[in-house]
C-alpha positions as CSV (number, residue, x, y, z in Angstrom):
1,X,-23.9,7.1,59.5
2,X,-27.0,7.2,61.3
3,X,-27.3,5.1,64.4
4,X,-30.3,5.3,67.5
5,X,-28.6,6.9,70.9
6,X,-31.1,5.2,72.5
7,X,-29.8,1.8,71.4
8,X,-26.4,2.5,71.7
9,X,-27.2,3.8,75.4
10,X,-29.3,0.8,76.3
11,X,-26.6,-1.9,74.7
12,X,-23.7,0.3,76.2
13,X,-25.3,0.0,79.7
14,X,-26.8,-3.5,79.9
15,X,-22.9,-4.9,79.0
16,X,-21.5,-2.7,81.7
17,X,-24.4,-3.8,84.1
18,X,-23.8,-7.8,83.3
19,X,-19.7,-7.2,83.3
20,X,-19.7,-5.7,86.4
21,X,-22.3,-8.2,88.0
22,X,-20.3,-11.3,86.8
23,X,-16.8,-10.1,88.0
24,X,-19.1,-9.5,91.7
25,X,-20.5,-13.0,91.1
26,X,-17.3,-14.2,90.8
27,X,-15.1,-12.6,93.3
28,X,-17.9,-13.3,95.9
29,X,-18.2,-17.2,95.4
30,X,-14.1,-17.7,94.9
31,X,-13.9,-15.2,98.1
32,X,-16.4,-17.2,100.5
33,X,-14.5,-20.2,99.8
34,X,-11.3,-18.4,100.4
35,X,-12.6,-16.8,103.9
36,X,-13.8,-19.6,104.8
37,X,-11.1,-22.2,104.1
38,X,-8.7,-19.7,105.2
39,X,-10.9,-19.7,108.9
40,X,-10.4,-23.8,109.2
41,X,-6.5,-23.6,108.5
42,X,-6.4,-20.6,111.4
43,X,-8.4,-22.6,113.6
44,X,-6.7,-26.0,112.5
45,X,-3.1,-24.0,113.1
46,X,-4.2,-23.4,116.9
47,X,-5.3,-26.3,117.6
48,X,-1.7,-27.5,116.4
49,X,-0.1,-25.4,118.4
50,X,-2.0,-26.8,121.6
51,X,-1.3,-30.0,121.1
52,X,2.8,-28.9,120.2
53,X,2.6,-27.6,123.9
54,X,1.4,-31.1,124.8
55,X,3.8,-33.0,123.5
56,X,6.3,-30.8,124.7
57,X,5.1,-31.1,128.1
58,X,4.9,-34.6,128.1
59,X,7.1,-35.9,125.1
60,X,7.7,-39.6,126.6
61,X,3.7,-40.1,127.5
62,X,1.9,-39.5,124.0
63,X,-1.3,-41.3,125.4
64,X,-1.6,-38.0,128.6
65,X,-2.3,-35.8,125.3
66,X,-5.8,-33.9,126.1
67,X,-7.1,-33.4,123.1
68,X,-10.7,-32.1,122.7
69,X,-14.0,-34.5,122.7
70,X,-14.1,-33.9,118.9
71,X,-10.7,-35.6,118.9
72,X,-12.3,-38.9,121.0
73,X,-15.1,-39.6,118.6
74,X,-14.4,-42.3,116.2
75,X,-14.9,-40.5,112.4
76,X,-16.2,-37.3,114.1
77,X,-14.2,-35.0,110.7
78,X,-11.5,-34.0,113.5
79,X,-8.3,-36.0,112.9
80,X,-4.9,-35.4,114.2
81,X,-1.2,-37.7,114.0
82,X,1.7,-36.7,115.3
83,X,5.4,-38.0,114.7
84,X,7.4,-37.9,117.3
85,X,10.5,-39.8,117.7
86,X,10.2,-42.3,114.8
87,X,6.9,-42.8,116.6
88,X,3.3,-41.9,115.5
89,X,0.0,-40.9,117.5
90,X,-3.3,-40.4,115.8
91,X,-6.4,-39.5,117.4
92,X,-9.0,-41.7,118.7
93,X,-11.3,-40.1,115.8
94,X,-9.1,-41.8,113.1
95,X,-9.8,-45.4,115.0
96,X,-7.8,-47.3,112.9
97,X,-7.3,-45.4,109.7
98,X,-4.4,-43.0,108.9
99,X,-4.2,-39.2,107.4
100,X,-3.7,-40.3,103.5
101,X,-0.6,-38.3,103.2
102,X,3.2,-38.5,102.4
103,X,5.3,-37.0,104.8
104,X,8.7,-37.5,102.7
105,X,6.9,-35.3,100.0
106,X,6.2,-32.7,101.6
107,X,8.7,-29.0,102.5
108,X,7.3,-28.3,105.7
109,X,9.5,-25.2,105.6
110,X,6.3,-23.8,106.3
111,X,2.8,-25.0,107.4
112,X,1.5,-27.2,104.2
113,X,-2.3,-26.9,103.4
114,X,-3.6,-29.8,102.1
115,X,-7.2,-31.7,100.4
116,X,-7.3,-34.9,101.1
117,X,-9.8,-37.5,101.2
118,X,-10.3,-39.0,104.7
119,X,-11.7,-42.5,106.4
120,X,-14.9,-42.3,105.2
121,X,-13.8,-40.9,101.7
122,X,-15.4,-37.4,102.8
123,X,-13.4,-34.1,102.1
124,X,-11.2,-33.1,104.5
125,X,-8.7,-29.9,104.6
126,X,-5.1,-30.9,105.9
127,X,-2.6,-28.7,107.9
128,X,0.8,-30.6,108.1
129,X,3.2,-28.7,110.5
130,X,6.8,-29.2,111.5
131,X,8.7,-27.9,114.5
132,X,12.2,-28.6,116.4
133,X,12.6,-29.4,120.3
134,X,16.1,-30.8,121.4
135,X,17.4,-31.5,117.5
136,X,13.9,-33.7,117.1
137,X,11.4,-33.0,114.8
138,X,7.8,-33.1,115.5
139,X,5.3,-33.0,112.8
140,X,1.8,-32.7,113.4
141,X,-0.8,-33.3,110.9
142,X,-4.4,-32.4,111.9
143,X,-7.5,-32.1,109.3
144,X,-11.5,-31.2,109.7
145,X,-14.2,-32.8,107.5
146,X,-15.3,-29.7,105.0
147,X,-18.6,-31.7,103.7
148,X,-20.7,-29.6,105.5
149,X,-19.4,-26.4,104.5
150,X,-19.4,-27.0,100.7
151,X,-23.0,-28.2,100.8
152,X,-23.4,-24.4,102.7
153,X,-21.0,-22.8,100.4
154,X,-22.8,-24.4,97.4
155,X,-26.3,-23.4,98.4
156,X,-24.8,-20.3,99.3
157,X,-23.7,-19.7,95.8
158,X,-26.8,-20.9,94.1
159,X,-29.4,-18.5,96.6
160,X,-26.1,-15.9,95.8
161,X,-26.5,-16.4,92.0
162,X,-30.8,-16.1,92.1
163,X,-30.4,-13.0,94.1
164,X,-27.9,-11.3,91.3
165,X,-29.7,-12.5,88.3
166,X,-33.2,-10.9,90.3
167,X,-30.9,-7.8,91.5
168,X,-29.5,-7.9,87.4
169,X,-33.0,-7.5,86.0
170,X,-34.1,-4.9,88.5
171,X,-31.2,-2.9,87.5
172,X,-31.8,-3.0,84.1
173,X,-35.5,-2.3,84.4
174,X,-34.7,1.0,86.8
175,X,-32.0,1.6,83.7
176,X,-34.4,1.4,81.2
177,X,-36.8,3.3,83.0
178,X,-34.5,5.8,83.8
179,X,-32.9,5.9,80.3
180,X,-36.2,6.9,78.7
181,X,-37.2,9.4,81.2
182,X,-33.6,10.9,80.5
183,X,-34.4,10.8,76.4
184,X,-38.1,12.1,77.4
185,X,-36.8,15.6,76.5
186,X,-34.9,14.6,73.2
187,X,-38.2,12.7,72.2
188,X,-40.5,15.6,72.7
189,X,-37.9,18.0,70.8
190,X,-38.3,15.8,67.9
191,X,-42.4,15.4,67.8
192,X,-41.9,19.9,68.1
193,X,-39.2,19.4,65.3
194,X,-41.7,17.8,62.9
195,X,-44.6,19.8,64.1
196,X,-42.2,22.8,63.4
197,X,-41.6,21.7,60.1
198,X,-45.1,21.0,58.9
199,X,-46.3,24.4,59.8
200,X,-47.7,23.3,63.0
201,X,-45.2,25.4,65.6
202,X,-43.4,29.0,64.4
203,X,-41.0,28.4,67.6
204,X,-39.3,25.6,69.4
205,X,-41.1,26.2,73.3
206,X,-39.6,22.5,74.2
207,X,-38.2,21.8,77.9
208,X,-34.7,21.2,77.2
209,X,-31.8,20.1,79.4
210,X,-29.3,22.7,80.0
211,X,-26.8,20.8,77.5
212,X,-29.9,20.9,74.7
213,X,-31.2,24.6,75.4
214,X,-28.3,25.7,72.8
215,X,-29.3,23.3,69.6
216,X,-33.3,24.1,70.1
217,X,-32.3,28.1,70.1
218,X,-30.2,27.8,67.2
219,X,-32.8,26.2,65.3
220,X,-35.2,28.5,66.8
221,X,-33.1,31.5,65.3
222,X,-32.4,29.9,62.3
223,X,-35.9,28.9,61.1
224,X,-37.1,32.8,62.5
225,X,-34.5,34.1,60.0
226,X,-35.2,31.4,57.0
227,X,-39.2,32.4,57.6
228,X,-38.2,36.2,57.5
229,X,-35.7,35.7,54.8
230,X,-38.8,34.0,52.4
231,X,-41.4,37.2,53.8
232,X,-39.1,39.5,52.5
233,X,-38.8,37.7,49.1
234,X,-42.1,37.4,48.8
235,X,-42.6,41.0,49.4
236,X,-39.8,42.6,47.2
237,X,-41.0,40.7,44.3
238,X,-44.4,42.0,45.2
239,X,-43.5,45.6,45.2
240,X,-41.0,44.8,41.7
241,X,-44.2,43.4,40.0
242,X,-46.3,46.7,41.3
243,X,-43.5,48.8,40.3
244,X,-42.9,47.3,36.6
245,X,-47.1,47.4,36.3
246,X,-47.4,51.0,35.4
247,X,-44.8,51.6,32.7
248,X,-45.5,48.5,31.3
249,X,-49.3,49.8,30.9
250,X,-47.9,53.2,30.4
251,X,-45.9,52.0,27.2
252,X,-49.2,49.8,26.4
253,X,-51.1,53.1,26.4
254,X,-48.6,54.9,24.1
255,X,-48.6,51.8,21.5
256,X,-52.3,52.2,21.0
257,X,-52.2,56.3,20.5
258,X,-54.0,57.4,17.3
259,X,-51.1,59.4,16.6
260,X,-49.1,56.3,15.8
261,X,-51.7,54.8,13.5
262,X,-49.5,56.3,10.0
263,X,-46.9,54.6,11.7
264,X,-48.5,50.8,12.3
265,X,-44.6,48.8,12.2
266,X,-44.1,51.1,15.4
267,X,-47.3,51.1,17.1
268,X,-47.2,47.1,16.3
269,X,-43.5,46.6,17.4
270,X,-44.4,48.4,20.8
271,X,-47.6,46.4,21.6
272,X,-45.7,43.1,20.7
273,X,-42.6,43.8,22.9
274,X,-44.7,45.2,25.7
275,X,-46.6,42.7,26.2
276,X,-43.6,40.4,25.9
277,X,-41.9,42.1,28.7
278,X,-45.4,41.9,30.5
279,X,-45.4,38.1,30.0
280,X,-41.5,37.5,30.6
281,X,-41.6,39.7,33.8
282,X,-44.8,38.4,35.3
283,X,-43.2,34.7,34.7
284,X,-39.7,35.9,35.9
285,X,-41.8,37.1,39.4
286,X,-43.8,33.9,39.5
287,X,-41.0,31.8,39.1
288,X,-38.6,33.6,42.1
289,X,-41.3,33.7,44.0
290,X,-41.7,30.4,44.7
291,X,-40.5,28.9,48.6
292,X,-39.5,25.3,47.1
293,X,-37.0,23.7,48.9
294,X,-36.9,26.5,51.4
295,X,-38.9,25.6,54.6
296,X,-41.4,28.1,55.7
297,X,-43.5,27.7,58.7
298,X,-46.5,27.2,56.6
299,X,-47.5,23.8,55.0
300,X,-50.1,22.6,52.7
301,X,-53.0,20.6,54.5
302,X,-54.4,18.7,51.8
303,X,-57.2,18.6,53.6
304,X,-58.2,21.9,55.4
305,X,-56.9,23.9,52.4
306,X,-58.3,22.2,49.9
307,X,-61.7,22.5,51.5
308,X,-61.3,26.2,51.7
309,X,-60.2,26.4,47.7
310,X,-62.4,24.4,46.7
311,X,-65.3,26.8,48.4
312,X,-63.8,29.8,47.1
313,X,-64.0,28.3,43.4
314,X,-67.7,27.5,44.2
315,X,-68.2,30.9,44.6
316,X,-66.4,32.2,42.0
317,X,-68.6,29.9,39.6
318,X,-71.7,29.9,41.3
319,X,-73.6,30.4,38.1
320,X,-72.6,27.7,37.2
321,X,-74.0,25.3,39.7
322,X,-70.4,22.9,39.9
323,X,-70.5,19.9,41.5
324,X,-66.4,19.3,42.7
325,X,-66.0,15.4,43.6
326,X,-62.8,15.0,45.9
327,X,-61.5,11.9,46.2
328,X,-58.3,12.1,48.4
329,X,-56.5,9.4,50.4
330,X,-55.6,9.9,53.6
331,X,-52.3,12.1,54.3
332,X,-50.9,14.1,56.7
333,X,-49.8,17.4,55.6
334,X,-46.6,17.5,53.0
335,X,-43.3,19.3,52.8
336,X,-44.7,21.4,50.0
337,X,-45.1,25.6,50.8
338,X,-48.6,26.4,51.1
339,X,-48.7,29.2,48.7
340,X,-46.6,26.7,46.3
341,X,-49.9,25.0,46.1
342,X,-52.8,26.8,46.4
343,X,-51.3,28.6,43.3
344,X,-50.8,25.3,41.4
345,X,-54.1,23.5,42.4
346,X,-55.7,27.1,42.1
347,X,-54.7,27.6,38.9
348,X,-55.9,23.6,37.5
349,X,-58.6,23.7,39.8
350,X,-59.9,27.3,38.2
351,X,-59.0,26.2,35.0
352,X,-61.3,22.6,35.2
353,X,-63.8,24.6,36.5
354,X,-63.8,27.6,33.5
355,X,-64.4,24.6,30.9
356,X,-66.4,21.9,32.7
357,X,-70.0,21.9,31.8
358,X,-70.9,20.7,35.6
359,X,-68.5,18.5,37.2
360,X,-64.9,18.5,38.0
361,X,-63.1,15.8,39.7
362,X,-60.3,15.9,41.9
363,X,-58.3,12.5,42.7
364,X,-55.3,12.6,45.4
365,X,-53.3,9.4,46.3
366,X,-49.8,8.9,47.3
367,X,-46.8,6.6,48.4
368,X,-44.3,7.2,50.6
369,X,-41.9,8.9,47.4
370,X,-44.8,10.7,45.8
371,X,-47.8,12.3,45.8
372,X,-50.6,11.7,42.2
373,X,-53.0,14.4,41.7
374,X,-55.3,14.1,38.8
375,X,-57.6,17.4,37.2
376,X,-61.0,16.0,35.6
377,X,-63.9,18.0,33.9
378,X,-66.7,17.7,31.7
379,X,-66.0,20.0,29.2
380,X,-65.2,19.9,25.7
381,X,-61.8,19.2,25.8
382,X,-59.3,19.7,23.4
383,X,-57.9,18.1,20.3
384,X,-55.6,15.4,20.5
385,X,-53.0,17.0,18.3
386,X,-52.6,19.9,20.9
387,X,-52.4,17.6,24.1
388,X,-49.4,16.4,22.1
389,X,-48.3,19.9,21.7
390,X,-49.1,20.4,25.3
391,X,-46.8,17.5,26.3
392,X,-43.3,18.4,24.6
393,X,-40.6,19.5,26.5
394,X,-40.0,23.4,26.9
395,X,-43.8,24.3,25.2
396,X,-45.3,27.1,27.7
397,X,-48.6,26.8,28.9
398,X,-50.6,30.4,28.0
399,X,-53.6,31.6,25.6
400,X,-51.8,30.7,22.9
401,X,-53.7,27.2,22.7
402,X,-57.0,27.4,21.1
403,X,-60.5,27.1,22.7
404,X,-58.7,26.2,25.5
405,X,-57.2,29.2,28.2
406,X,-54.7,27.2,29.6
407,X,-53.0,30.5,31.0
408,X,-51.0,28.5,34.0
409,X,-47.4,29.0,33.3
410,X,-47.0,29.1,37.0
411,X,-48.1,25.4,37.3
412,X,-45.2,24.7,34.9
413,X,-42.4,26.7,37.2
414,X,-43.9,24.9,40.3
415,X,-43.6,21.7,38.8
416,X,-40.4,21.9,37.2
417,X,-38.9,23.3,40.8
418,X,-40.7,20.5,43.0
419,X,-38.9,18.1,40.4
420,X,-42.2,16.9,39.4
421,X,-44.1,16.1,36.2
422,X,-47.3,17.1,34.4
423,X,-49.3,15.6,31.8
424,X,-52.7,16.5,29.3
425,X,-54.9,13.6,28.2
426,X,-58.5,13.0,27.1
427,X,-60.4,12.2,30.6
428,X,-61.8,8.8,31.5
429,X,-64.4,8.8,33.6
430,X,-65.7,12.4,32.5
431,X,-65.8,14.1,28.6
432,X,-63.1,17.0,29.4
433,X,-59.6,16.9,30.0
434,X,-57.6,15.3,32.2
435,X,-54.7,16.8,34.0
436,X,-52.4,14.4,35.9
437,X,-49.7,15.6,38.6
438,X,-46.9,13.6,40.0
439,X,-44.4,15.3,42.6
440,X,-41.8,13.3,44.8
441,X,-42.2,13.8,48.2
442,X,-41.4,12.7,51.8
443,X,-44.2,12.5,53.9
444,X,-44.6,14.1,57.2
445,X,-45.5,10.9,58.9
């Protein structure tokens, strides 16, 4: 299955980036409330132990009890009651009002913390406390108005939560950033990798990290040793087809000796199968000697090369003063081997040009699974009843076909192993024939 590492990268960490900052969002805002909650109830405990020594100083006199100015202010947030003795004191501060809590409901095994709602219905936090002196109890209640910190704690949180989200997006950007400068290498490995396989590179010379330096040799030695591996093909067959040239034209030579003349079944039966095993080897060599599916470094460019055949043919039948239309959309160069197609659009090309009185018309268009390429002339053309002989399957294309040298058995093997197809009709625009040429492909976009 093929998926983008890019993608998976970038998805991979913007969730890591927006978990992590949401568990920090979180554990911030619950711990400023905590810290700071948890710095009242220290500061509300010592203040309970102060007035504890108080009242133990003074238990009978409740009303010598210095508490502080905050304490004197009627609904100042600082409140305080003490029970003493079936006996309660509260603070100036409360005036008339009372701590709104339960005393029988509460352990006060240990100092309670409490929310409660105070006088003026504003938020307070609550330490209820209980000690012994002389078998009494004394409990001691005293509370501070938190309004004022939650309206800090909540702009706190909302300036906290702007400066994350900002912080958030920053990160991601510097990730993204940093993410494609990382793949910069990988990117630029794969433009070489395409250039490499239309023909453009021979090597990989990329800038690699140290953990990519590996895969580009590899391919490096691999492609060196595919290249070498076709050179070599090439080359054998070349040398078989030079080495099976002169007995073949040795045995050609002893067929036509005058001394075999009184024996004509002989002489005949030796022309025929020489030439036979002229035709069959040349055909055997032209068909192994084509690259097909195997890459080499070297790519047809439909349009430089075709330029440069199309001027050798001109030459070739200056005499003949052709005009060669070429009407070719525009394409980048193709997976096919560039010797694969010189020696097909040679051969058509050569042949439209042998028979056309002055003009021969090349037409090139494609889609993204194939490639069209149609042969006109304006020659004579031949008979209908052979472009239907022309047509059926397994009917080789040689001399054989009257008025017409249609020598290009080669165009059929190169067809047949590019899995394409190749048809003869009467041309349209011109008087000739008309070859058409369809071969799947994958452009090298």
């Amino acid at each position: 299955m093929n998926y983008s590492l890019k993608k998976r990268l970038t998805s991979s960490l913007l969730i890591s980036l927006i978990v992590a900052f949401m568990l920090i969002w979180l554990m911030i805002n619950l711990s400023v409330r905590y810290l700071t909650y948890n710095y009242i109830y220290t500061r509300l405990s010592h203040d309970s132990e102060t007035l504890l020594a108080q009242v133990i100083k003074n238990p009978d006199h409740f009303n010598k009890i210095a508490a502080g100015a905050v304490y004197q202010q009627p609904f100042s947030g600082h409140y305080f009651e003490i029970h003493y003795n079936k006996q309660i004191y509260r603070a100036r501060s409360l005036w008339d009002q009372r701590l709104n809590f339960n005393l029988v409901d509460l352990q006060l095994t240990l100092p309670q913390r409490l929310k409660i709602l105070g006088p003026m219905q504003q938020p307070l936090l609550l330490l209820v406390s209980q000690f012994k002196k002389d078998n009494n109890i004394i409990t001691i209640a005293i509370a501070e108005d938190i309004s004022t910190i939650n309206t800090a704690i909540t702009q706190f949180k909302q300036q906290f939560t702007l400066a994350v989200i900002i912080i958030l997006f920053a990160l991601i950007s510097l990730q993204m950033w940093m993410l494609n400068k990382g793949l910069t290498p990988l990117l630029q490995l794969q433009k070489d990798l395409k250039k490499l396989e239309n023909g453009q590179l021979k090597t990989l010379n990329t800038i690699t990290p140290t953990e990519l330096t590996p895969l580009k040799n590899s391919i490096n030695q691999l492609h060196k040793a595919l290249a070498n591996r076709i050179i070599r093909h090439r080359n054998a067959l070349s040398d078989l087809a030079h080495a099976l040239k002169k007995p073949l034209t040795v045995l050609q030579q002893l067929a036509q000796d005058q001394q075999l003349d009184n024996l004509p079944e002989i002489k005949q039966t030796l022309l025929k199968q020489s030439h036979n095993t002229k035709q069959l080897t040349q055909r055997i060599l032209n068909k192994a000697r084509l690259a097909g599916s195997l890459k080499s470094h070297s790519y047809f460019d439909f349009t430089h090369d075709l330029d440069d055949l199309i001027a050798t043919l001109k030459m070739m039948y200056s005499t003949k003063n052709l005009h060669i239309i070429k009407n070719i959309e525009p394409l980048s160069s193709t997976q096919f081997d560039r010797e694969d197609m010189l020696e097909l659009l040679g051969n058509i090309l050569e042949n439209a040009c042998k028979w056309a009185t002055s003009t021969v018309e090349i037409d090139i268009n494609h889609t993204r699974a194939q490639i069209n390429i149609g042969v006109s002339d304006d020659g004579k053309g031949i008979a209908e009843k052979q472009l239907t002989i022309i047509q059926q399957r397994g009917t080789r294309l040689d001399e054989s076909i009257e008025g017409h040298g249609l020598g290009l058995g080669i165009v059929s093997d190169i067809i047949e192993f590019y899995q394409g197809k190749i048809s003869y009709l009467p041309a349209i625009k011109l008087s000739g024939l008309y070859v058409k040429i369809t071969l799947p492909i994958q452009l090298n976009e």
